[in-house]
ChimeraX commands (.cxc) that place a marker at each C-alpha (Angstrom):
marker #1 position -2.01,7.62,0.22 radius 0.5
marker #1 position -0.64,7.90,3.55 radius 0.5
marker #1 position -3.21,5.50,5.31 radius 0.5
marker #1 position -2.06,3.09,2.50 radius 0.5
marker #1 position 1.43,3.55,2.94 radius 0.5
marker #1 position 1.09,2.91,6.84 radius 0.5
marker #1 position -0.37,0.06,5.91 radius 0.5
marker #1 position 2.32,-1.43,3.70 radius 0.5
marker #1 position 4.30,-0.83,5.98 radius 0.5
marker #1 position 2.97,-2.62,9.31 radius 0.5
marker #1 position 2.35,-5.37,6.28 radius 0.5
marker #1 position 6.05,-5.38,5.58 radius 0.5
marker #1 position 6.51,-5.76,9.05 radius 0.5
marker #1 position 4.40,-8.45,9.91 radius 0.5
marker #1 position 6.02,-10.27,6.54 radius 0.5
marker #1 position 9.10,-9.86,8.36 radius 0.5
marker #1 position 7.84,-11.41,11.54 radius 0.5
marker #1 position 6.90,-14.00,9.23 radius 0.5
marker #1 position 10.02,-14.65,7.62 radius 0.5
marker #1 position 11.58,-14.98,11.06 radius 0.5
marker #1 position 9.31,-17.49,12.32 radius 0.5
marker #1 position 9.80,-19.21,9.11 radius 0.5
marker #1 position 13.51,-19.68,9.45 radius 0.5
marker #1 position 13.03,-20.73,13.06 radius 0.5
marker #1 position 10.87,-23.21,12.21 radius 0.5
marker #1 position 12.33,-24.73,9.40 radius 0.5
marker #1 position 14.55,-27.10,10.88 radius 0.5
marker #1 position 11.47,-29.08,11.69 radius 0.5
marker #1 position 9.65,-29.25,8.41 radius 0.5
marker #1 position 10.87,-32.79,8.15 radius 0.5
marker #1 position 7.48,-34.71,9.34 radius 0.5
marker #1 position 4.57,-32.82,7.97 radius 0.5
marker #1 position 2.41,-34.15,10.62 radius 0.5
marker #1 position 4.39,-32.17,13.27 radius 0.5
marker #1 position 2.62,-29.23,15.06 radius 0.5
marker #1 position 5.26,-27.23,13.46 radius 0.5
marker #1 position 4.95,-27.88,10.04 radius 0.5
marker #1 position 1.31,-27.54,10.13 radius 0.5
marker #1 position 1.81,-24.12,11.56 radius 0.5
marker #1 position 5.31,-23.63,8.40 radius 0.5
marker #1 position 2.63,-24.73,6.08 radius 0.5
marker #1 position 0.14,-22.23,7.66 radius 0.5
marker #1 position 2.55,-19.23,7.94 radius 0.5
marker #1 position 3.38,-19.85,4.41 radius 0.5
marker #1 position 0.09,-19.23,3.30 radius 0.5
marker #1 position -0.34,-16.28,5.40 radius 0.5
marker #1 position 2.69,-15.03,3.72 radius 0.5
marker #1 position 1.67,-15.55,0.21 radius 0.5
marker #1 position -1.62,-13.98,1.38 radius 0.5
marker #1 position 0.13,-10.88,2.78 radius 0.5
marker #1 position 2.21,-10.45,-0.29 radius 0.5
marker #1 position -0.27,-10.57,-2.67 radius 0.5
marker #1 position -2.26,-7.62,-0.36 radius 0.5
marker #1 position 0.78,-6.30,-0.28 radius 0.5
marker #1 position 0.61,-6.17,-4.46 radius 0.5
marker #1 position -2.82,-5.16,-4.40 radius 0.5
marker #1 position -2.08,-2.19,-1.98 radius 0.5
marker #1 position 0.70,-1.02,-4.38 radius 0.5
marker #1 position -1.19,-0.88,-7.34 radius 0.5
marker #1 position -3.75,1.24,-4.63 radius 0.5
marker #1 position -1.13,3.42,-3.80 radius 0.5
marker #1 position -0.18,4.27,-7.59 radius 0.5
marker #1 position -3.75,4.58,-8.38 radius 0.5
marker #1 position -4.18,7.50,-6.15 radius 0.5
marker #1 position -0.62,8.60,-6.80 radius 0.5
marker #1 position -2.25,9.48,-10.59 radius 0.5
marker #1 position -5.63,10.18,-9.40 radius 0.5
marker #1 position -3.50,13.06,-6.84 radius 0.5
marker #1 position -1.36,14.60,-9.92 radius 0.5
marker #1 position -4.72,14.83,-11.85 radius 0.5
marker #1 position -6.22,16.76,-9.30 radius 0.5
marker #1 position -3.19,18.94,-8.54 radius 0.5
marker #1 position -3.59,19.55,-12.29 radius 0.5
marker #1 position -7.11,20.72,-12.00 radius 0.5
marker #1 position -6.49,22.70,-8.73 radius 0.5
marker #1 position -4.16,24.43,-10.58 radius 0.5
marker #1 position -6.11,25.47,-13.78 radius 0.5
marker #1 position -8.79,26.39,-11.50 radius 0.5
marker #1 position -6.34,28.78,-9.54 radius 0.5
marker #1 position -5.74,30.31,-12.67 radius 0.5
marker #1 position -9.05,30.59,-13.91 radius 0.5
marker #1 position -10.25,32.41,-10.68 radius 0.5
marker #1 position -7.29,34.53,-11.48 radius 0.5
marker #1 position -8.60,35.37,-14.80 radius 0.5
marker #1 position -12.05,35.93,-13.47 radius 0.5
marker #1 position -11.07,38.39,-10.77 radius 0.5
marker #1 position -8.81,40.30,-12.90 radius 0.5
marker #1 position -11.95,40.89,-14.94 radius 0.5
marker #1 position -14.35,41.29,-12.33 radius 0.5
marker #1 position -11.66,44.25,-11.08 radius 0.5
marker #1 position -11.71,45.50,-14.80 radius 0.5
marker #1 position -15.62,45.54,-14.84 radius 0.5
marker #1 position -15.87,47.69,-11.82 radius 0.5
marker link #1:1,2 radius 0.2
marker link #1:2,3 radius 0.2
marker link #1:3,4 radius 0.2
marker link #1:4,5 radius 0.2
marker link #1:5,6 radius 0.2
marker link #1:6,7 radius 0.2
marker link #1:7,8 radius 0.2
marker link #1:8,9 radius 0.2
marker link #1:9,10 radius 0.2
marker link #1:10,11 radius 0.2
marker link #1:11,12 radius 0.2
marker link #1:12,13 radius 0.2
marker link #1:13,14 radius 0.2
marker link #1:14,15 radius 0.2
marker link #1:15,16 radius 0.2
marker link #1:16,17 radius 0.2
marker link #1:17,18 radius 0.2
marker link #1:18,19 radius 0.2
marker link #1:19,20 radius 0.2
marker link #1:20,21 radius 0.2
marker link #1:21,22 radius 0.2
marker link #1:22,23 radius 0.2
marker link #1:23,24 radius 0.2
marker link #1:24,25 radius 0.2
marker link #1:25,26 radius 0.2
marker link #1:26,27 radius 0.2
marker link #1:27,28 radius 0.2
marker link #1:28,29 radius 0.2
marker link #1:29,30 radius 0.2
marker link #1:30,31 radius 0.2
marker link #1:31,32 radius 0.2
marker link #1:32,33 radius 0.2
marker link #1:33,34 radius 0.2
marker link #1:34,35 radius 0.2
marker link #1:35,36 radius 0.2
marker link #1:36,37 radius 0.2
marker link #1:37,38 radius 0.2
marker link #1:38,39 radius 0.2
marker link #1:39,40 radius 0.2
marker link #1:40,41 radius 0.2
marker link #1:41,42 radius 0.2
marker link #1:42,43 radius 0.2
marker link #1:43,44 radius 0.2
marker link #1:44,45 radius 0.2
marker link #1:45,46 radius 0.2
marker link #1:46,47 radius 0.2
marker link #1:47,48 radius 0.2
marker link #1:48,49 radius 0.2
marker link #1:49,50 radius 0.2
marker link #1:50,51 radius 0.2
marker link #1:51,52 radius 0.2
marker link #1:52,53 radius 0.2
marker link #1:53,54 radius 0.2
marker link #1:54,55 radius 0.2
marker link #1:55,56 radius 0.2
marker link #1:56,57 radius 0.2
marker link #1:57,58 radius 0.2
marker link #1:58,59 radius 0.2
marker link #1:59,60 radius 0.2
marker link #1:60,61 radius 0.2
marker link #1:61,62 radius 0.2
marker link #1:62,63 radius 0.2
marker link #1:63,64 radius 0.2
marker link #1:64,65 radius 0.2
marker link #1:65,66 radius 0.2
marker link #1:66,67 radius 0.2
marker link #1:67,68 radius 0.2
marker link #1:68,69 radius 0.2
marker link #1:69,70 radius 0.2
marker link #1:70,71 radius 0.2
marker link #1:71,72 radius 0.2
marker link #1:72,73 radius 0.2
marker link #1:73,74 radius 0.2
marker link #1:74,75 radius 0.2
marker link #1:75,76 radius 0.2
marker link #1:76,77 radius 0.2
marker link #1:77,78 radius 0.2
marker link #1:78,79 radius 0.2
marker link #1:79,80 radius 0.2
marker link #1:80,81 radius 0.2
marker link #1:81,82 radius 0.2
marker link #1:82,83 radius 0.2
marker link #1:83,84 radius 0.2
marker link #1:84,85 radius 0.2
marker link #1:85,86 radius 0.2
marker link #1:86,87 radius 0.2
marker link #1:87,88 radius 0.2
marker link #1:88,89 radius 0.2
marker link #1:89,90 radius 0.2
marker link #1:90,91 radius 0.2
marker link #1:91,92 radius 0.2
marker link #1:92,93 radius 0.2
view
């Protein structure tokens, strides 16, 4: 979860860094056979690419967010079972 989290968040970043260059460049978008709109048009799809990693990362994240409660769940019945089963393995001796 934390790996995944690190990585949203140098995505977020870099979809920031994105955004910026986006704004910057925007002023040119006028000719679409300038070098800068190519590279608008090409951010632009990097940036739909990173937010839709960005999605898929989330749903990740919750994933193992349920798949961690489940096995805090289980860690926990087994704590009490070994409990249980040394309280009788005192009682049997």
């Amino acid at each position: 979860v934390a790996a995944l989290q690190d990585e949203k968040n140098n995505l977020m970043s870099e979809n920031e860094v994105m955004n910026d260059r986006l704004e910057q460049l925007d002023d040119s978008l006028d000719d679409p056979n300038t070098v800068v709109a190519k590279k608008y048009f090409h951010a632009q799809l990097q940036l739909e690419q990173l937010q839709e990693e960005n999605f898929r990362l989330e749903a990740a994240k919750d994933d193992y967010r349920v798949h961690c409660e489940d096995l805090e769940k289980q860690l926990i019945e087994l704590q009490h079972r070994n409990d249980e089963l040394t309280s009788l393995a005192e009682e049997s001796r």
